[in-house]
N, C-alpha and C positions, 0 to 999 in steps of 0.2 A: 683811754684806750677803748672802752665796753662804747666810748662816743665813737671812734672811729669805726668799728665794726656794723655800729647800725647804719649810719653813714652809708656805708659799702652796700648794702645790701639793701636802704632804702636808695641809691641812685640808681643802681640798675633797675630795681623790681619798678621805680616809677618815672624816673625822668625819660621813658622812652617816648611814654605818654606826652609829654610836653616837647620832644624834640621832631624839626620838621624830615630832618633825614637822617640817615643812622650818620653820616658824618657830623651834624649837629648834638647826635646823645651823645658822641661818641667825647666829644670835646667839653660839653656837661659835665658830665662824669670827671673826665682829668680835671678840668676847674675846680670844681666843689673838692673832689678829692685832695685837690695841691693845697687848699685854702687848710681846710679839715686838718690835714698829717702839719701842716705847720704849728698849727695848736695844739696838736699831741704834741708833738717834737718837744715845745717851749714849754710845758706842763713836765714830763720825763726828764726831761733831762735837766732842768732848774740853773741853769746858768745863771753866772755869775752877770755881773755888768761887762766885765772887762773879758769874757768867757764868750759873752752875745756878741762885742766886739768883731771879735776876730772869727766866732763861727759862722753869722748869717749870711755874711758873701761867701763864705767856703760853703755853706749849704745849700747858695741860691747856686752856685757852680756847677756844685754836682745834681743837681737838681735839674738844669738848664742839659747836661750832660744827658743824663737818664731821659729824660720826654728826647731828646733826640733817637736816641735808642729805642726805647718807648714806641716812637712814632714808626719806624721799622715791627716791631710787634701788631702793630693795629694793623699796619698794611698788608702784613702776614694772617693776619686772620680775615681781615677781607680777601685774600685773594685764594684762601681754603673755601671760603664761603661760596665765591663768585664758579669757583671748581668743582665742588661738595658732587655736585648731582652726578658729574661726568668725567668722576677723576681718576687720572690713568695712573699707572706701578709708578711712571715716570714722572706726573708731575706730585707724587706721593713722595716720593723719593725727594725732589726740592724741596718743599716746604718743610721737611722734617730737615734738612740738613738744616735750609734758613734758618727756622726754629733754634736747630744747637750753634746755630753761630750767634745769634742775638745771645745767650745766654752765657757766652763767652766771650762779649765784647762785655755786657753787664759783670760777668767777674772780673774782666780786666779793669773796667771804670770802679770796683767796688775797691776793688786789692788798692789801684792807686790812691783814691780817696784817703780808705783806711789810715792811711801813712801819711794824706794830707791832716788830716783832721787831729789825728792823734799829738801829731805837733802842735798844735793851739789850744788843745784843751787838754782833762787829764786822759790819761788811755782808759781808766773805768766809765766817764762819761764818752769818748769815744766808740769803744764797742758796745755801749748801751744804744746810742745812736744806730748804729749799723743792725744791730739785732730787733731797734724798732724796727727798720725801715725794710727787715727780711718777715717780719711778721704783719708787716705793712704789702707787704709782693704776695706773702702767702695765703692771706685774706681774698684780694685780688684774683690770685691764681684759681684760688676755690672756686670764687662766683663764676669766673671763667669754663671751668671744667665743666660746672652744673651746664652750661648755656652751651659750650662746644661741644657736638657731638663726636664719637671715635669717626675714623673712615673706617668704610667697610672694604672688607676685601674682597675683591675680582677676580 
């Protein structure tokens, strides 16, 4: 886990450096990061053989599920970005609903999983899983926060 964390915080602080446009860091970052949280994952949670079986397409699923989602979050922050300088009550107003609607299709795709997953493995390494992957968001969130400034109000 203390590997994931530096991870986090050495991709941002450098691969910006090596990327040619922020949609290239942008896709760095999710790579390394997807490679990385797999090896946490398989390290935490110690499955069995027949446990590996039947989780790693349920976790490439949800996984495949979230970067879809995901990829609405990136959009949403470029497009506060692309706004930041000149942004009006109203388009303040979109972005923060956007915002709580990703967050809400993430707990609809969470809740569902949950009940996928739990079925194939036991429910303790089930929510071990899920409580990685919410300390895996809130690492992310952090670094996010530092880099995202509030908006200011007009």
């Amino acid at each position: 886990m203390k590997k994931l964390v530096l991870t986090v915080i050495a991709i941002f602080a450098v691969s910006f450096i090596y990327a040619q446009t922020v949609d290239d860091y942008v896709e760095l970052v999710r790579t390394q990061l997807k490679a990385d949280k797999k090896v946490v994952v398989a390290e935490v949670l110690q499955l069995t053989s027949a446990e590996g079986d039947v989780f790693w397409p349920l976790y490439d699923e949800y996984n495949s599920a979230m970067y879809t989602i995901q990829t609405k979050r990136v959009k949403l922050i470029k497009d506060f970005a692309a706004n930041y300088e000149t942004l009006t009550p109203e388009k303040a107003d979109e972005l923060i609903l956007k915002a709580l609607s990703i967050k809400q299709e993430l707990l609809k795709l969470d809740t569902k999983y949950y009940s996928k997953f739990k079925k194939v493995i036991p429910v303790t390494k089930a929510a071990t899983y899920f409580q990685l992957e919410n300390k895996i968001e809130t690492l992310v969130n952090a670094e996010l926060a530092v880099e995202i400034p509030l908006i200011q109000g007009k």
